[in-house]
C-alpha positions in Angstrom: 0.0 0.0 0.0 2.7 2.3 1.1 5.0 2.0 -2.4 1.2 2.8 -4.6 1.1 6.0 -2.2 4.8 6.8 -2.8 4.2 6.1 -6.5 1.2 8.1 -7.0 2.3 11.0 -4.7 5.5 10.9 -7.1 3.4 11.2 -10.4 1.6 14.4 -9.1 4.7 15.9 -7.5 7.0 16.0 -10.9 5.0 18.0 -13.0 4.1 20.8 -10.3 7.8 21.1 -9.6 8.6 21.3 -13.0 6.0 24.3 -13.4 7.5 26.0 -10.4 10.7 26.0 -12.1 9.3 27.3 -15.4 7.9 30.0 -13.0 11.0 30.5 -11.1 12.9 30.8 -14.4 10.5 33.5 -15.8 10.4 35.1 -12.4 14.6 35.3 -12.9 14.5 36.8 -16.3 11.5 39.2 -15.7 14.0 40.7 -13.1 17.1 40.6 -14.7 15.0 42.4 -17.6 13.7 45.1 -15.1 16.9 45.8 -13.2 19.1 46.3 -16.7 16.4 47.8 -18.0 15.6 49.9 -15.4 19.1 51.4 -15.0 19.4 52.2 -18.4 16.6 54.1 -18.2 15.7 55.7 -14.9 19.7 56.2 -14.0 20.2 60.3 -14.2 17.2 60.4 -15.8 16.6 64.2 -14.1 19.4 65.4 -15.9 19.0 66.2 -18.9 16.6 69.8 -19.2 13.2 69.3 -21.2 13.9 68.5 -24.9 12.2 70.7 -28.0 9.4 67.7 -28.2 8.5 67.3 -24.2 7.5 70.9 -24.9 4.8 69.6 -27.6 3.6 66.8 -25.2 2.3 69.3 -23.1 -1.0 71.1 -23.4 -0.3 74.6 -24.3 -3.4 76.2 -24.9 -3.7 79.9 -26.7 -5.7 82.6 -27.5 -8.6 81.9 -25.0 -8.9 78.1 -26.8 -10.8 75.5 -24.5 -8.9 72.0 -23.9 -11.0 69.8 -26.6 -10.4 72.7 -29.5 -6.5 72.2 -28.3 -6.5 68.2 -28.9 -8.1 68.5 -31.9 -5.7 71.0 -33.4 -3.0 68.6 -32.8 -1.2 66.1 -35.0 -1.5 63.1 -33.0 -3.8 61.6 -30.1 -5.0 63.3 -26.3 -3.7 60.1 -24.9 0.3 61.9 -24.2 -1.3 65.3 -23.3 -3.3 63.3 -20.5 -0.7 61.7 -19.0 1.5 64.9 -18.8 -1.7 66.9 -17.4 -2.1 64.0 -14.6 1.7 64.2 -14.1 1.6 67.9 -13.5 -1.2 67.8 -11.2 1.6 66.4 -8.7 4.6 67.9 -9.8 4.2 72.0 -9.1 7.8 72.5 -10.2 8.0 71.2 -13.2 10.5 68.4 -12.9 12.1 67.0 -15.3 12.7 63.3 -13.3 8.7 63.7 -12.4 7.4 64.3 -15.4 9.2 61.9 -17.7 8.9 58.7 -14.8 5.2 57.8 -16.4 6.4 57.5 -19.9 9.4 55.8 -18.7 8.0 53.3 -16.6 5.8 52.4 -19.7 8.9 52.0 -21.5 10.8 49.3 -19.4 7.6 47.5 -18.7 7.2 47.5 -22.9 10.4 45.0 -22.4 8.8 42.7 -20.0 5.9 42.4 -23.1 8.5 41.7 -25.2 10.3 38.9 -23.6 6.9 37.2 -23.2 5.4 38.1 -26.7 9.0 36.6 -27.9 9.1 33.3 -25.7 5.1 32.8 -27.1 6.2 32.9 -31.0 9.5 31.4 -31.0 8.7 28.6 -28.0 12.4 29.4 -26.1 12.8 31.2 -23.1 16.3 31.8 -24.3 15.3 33.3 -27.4 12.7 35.5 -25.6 15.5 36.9 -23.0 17.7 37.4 -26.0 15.3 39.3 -27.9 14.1 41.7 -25.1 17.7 42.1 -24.3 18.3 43.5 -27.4 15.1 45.7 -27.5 16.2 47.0 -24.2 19.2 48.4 -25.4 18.3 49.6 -28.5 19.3 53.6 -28.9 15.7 54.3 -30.3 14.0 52.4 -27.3 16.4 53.5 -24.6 16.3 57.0 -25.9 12.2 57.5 -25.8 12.4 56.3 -22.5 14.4 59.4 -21.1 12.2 61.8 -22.7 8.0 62.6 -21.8 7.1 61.6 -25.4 4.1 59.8 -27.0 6.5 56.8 -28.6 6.7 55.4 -24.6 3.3 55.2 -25.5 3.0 53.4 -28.8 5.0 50.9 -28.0 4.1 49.8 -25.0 -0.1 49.6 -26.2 1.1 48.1 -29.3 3.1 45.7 -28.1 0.7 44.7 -25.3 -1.9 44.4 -27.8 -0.1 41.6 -29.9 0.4 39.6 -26.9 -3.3 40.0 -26.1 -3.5 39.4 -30.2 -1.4 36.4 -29.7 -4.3 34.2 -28.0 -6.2 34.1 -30.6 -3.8 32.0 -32.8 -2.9 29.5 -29.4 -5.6 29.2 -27.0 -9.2 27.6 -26.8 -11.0 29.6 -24.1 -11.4 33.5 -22.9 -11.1 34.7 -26.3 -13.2 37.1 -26.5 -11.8 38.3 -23.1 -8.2 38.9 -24.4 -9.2 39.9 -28.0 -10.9 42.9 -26.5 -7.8 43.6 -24.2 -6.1 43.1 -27.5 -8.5 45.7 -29.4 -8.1 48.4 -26.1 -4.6 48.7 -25.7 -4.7 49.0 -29.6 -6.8 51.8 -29.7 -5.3 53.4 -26.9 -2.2 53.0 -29.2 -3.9 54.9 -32.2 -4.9 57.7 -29.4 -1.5 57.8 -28.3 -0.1 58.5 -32.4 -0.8 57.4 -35.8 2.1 55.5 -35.2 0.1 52.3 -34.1 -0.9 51.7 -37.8 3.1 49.6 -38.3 1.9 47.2 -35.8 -1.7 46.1 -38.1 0.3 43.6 -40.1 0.6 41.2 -36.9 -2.2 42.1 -35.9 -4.0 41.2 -39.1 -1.6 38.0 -39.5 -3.1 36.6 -35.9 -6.7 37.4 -36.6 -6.9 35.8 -40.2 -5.0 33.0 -38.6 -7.7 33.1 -35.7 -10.5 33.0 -38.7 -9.5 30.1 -40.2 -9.4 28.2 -37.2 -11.4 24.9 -37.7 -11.9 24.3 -34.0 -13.6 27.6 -33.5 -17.4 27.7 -34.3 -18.3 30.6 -36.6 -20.7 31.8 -34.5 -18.2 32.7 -32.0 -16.0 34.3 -34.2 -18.7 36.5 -35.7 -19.4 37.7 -31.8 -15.6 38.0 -31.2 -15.4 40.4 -34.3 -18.5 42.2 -33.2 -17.8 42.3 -29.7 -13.9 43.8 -30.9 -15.5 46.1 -33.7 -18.0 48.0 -30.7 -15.2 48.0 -28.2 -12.9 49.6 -30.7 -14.9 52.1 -31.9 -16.3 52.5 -28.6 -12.5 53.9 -27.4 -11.7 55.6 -30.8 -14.4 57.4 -32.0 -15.4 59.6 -29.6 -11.9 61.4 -30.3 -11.3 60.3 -34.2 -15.1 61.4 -35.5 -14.2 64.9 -34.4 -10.7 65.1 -35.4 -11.2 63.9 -38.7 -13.9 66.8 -38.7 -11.5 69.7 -37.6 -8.8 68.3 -39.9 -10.5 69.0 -43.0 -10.7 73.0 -42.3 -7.4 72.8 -39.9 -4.7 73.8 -42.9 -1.6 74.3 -40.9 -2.4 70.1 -40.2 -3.0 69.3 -43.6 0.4 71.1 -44.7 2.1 69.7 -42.0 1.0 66.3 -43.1 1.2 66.9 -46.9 4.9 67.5 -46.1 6.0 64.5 -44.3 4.7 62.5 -47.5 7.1 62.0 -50.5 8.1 59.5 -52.7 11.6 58.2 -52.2 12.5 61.3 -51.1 14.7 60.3 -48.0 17.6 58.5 -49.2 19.0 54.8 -47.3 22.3 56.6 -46.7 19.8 58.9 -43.8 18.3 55.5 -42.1 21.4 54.5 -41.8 23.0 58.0 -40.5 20.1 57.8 -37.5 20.2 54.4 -37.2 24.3 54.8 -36.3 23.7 58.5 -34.4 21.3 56.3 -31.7 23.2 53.0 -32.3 27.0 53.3 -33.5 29.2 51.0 -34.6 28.1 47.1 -35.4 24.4 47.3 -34.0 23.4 47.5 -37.1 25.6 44.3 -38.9 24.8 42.8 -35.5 20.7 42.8 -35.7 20.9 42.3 -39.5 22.7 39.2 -39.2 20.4 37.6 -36.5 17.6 38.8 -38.9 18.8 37.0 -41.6 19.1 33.8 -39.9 16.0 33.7 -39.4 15.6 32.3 -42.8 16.5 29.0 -41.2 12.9 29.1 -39.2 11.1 30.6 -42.4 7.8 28.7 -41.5 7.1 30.7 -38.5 9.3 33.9 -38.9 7.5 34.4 -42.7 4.8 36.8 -41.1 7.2 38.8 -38.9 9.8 39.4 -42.6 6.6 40.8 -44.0 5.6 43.0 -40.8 9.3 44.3 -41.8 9.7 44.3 -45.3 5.8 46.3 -45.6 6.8 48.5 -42.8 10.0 49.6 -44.0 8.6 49.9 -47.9 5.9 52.5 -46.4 8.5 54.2 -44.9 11.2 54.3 -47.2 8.8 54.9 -49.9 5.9 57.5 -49.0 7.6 59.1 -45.9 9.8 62.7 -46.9 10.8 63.1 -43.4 10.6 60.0 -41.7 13.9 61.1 -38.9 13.7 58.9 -35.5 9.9 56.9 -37.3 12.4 54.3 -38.8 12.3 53.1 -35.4 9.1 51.5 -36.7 10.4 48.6 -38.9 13.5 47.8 -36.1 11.0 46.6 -34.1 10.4 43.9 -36.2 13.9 43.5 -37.2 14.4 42.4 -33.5 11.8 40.1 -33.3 13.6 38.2 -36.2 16.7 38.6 -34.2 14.5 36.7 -31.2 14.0 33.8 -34.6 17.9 33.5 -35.8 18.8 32.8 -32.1 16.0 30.7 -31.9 17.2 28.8 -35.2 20.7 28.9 -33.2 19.2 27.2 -30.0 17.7 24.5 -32.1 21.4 22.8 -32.0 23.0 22.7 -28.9 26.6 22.2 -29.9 26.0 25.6 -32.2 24.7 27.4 -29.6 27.6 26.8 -27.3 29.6 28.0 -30.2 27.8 31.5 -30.4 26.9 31.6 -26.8 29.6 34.0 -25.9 30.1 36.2 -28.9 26.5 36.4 -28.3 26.6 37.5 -24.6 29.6 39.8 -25.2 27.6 41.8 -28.4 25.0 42.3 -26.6 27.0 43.2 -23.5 28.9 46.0 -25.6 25.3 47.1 -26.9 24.2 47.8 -23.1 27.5 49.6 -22.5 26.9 51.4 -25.2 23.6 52.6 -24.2 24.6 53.5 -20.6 27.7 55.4 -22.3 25.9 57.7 -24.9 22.4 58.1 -22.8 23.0 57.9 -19.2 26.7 58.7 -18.2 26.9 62.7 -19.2 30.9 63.5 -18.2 30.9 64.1 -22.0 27.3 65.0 -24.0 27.0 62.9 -26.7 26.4 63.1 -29.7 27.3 66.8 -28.8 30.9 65.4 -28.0 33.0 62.9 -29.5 32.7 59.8 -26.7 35.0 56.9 -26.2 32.9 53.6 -25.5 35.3 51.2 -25.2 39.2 50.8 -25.7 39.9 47.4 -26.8 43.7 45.8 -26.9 45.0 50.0 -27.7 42.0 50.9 -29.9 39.7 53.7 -28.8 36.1 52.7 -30.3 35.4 56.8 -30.3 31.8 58.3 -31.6 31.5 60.6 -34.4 30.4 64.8 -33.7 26.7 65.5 -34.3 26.5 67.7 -37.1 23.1 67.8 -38.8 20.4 70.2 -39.9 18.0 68.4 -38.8 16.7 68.2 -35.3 17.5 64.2 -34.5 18.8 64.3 -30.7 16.1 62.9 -28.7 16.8 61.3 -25.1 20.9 62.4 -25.1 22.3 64.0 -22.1 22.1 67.7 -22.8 22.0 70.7 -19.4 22.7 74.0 -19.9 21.1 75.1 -16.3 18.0 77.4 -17.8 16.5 77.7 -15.0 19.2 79.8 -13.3 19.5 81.4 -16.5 15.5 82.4 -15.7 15.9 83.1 -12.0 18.5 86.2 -13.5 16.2 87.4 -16.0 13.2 87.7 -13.9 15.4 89.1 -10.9 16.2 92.5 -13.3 13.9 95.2 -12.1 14.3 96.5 -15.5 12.3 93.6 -17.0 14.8 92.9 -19.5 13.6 90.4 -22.7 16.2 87.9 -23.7 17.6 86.5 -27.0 20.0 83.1 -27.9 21.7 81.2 -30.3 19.6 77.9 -28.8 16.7 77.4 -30.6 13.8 79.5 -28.6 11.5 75.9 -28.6 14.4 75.3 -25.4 14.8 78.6 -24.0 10.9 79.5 -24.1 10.3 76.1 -21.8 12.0 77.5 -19.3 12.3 81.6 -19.0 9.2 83.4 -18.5 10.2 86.7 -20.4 9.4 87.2 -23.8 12.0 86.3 -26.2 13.6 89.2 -28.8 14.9 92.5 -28.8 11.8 94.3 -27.5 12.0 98.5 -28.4 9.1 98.6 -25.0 12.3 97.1 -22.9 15.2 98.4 -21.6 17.7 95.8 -21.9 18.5 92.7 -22.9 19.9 89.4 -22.1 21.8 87.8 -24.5 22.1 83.9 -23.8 25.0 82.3 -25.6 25.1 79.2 -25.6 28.5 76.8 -26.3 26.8 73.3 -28.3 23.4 74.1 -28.5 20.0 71.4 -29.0 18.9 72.4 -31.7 20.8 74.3 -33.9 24.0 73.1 -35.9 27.0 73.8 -34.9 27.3 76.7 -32.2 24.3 78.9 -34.0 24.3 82.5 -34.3 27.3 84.9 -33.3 26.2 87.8 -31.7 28.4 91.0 -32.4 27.1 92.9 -28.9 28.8 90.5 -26.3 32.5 91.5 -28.3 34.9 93.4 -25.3 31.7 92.9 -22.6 31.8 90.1 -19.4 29.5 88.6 -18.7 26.6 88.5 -15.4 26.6 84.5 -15.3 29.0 82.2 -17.0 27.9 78.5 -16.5 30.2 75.7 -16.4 30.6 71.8 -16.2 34.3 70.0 -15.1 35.7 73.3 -16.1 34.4 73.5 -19.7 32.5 76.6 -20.4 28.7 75.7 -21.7 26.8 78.9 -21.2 27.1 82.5 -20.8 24.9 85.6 -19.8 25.5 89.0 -20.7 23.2 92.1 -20.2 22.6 94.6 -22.5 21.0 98.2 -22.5 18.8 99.0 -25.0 19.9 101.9 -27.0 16.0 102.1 -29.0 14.0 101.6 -25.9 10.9 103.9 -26.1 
């Protein structure tokens, strides 16, 4: 009697310890995710002052317009401008670290969505740790993160959708349940950007796969696709009707929009030049080999080269302007990357092979990231930056120099708030002008910006490696012979300084 007892309690005790170590192992790698992740991202994440496009994530309404005829003059969803108007609500002094934490804790949660969404369609925990390993320290990724932006956004609804997506290919029951997760977090995705539309080709892949389904009565799927169809349109519309609306007689817009359209008009040699400025060196060899490997899994990676190849053709074809967008088809790029070490993990004598040229790549990646985004001793892409010397070689980063605006998430402080505490102190109410691009200055000082004939002086900010502007920006023929009131500096380098001038046509 007592060896049936030992043999039965044996048969039910193997299989619950082998799920607590799948759970234990998951547990393992969801932390190791969060606390690389994490660091990357929330590490001197304070420093950097509010970038040219945290100003646009804020509501800013003007001449007397209420706060729905603001969203609708915009050119992407409320969903951004609610989060930072919640934020604010709590943070009375405008903090950078305060304002940005929502958007970045979206961010490094999007990772733990990866690993599983990766681990679901390949089948390997390894690949799926891999994978979100990578995507965590991707430039693009890392970069959104440390700026209050809308992408934090996207990505973190989108992706969450396609896991919720992701049951309808795999499981028999609640389907209706996680479609309509599925469908929210999509439309929350749309109301966050227009962005959301390069993650529909999964989406579409998993439903028509869902369609076809043989064990699924059609009766269910009709009410699945009605039930997905209200609860879409029942997020959506009540923002898109109206939109759509004020769109058509909103022609500052329809320019804008009109604009970032073009045919071929953005040449390969520019995704590659913003690839490298957020990723230098072999990021990009090192993805698009992994990529291609997944050739060697074609049967299940087929739908995630298409989600690629169609995003990247939109892009490259019908986008003039696309700048930091291109993100959008590097996304799927590292889910086949999550395939080609999945192909690699098939053989285990191969894998040991790659094992550690694979750990070390994408250990140089993550320094990489913590060098150009988080440690600020030198401001890259501002400065030239040394990553790593390896047996007497310096792997150095190249200078920014670009007319176009490109620099989201880098390290970049030129203490604007002392700068406004001087301005506003004058009794003279002096105005204030700079060779930084006024979309920085005007976040911070409260004085009107120009050479004012109604003023009696003003400031002149100069400003040594500006955000925005190329090079060091305008030269500024007043501040020749003159010292100046405030001179602001960083390990004895000389980034900023302040001079005050009287104004010779003040009425």
């Amino acid at each position: 009697m007592n060896k049936y007892l030992k043999t039965a309690a044996g048969l039910y005790s193997r299989p619950v310890s082998k799920i607590s170590r799948i759970k234990i192992i998951n547990i393992l790698i969801i932390i190791s995710l969060l606390f690389f992740g994490g660091f990357l991202r929330f590490s001197n994440l304070g420093y950097s002052e509010f970038q040219d496009d945290e100003k646009k994530a804020v509501v800013r309404k003007i001449n007397g317009e209420t706060t729905a005829e603001f969203l609708l003059n915009q050119r992407k969803g409320p969903l951004q401008f609610a989060v930072t108007s919640a934020t604010l609500l709590i943070n009375q002094n405008k903090s950078e670290l305060v304002l940005r934490a929502p958007f970045t804790f979206l961010n490094l949660l999007s990772i733990v969505v990866v690993y599983f969404l990766l681990k679901e369609i390949t089948g390997s925990k390894t690949a799926g740790f891999f994978g979100a390993f990578i995507f965590l320290t991707n430039g693009f990724i890392v970069g959104f993160s440390r700026i209050a932006q809308y992408q934090n956004l996207n990505i973190f609804f989108s992706l969450l959708s396609l896991l919720f997506y992701r049951n309808l290919v795999t499981k028999q029951t609640k389907l209706a349940l996680y479609s309509v997760l599925g469908t929210i977090c999509f439309s929350l995705s749309v109301l966050a950007h227009w962005d959301a539309v390069f993650f529909i080709v999964p989406i579409v892949y998993f439903y028509i796969v869902f369609l076809i389904r043989k064990d699924i009565t059609k009766r269910s799927k009709l009410i699945i696709t009605s039930i997905n169809f209200l609860a879409g349109s029942f997020v959506i519309l009540p923002f898109l009707l109206p939109y759509l609306n004020n769109l058509s007689a909103n022609s500052g817009n329809l320019e804008y929009f009109d604009k970032r359209m073009g045919l071929l008009a953005y040449p390969l040699s520019r995704h590659k030049y913003i690839f490298e400025l957020y990723n230098p060196f072999y990021a990009l060899y090192f993805i698009g080999a992994l990529s291609a490997i997944a050739i060697f899994k074609i049967k299940q990676s087929w739908p995630y080269m298409m989600w690629l190849i169609i995003n990247f053709a939109g892009i490259f074809i019908f986008m003039e302007k696309p700048g930091t967008h291109i993100y959008n088809y590097f996304i799927p790029a590292i889910f086949l990357t999550s395939f080609g070490i999945s192909a690699l993990a098939k053989n285990k004598h191969i894998f040991i092979l790659f094992l550690l040229p694979l750990a070390l790549s994408v250990s140089f990646l993550y320094l990489q990231s913590y060098k150009i985004f988080v440690d600020h001793k030198q401001e890259y892409p501002w400065d030239s930056k040394t990553i790593i010397t390896l047996f007497g070689t310096k792997y150095d980063t190249k200078i920014y120099d670009d007319k176009e605006v490109l620099t989201f998430g880098f390290p970049h402080f030129r203490n604007w708030k002392e700068v406004n505490e001087i301005i506003k102190s004058d009794k003279d109410g002096c105005s204030y002008i700079t060779n930084e691009g006024k979309e920085i200055s005007q976040i911070y000082v409260e004085e009107k910006y120009g050479i004012l004939n109604s003023r009696r002086c003003y400031y002149i900010v100069q400003v040594v490696k500006p955000f925005i502007t190329r090079g060091n920006g305008a030269k500024f023929a007043k501040i020749s012979g003159k010292s100046p009131v405030y001179t602001y500096k960083k390990d004895g380098e000389t980034l900023l300084k302040m001079y005050r001038i009287d104004n010779k046509n003040f009425k």
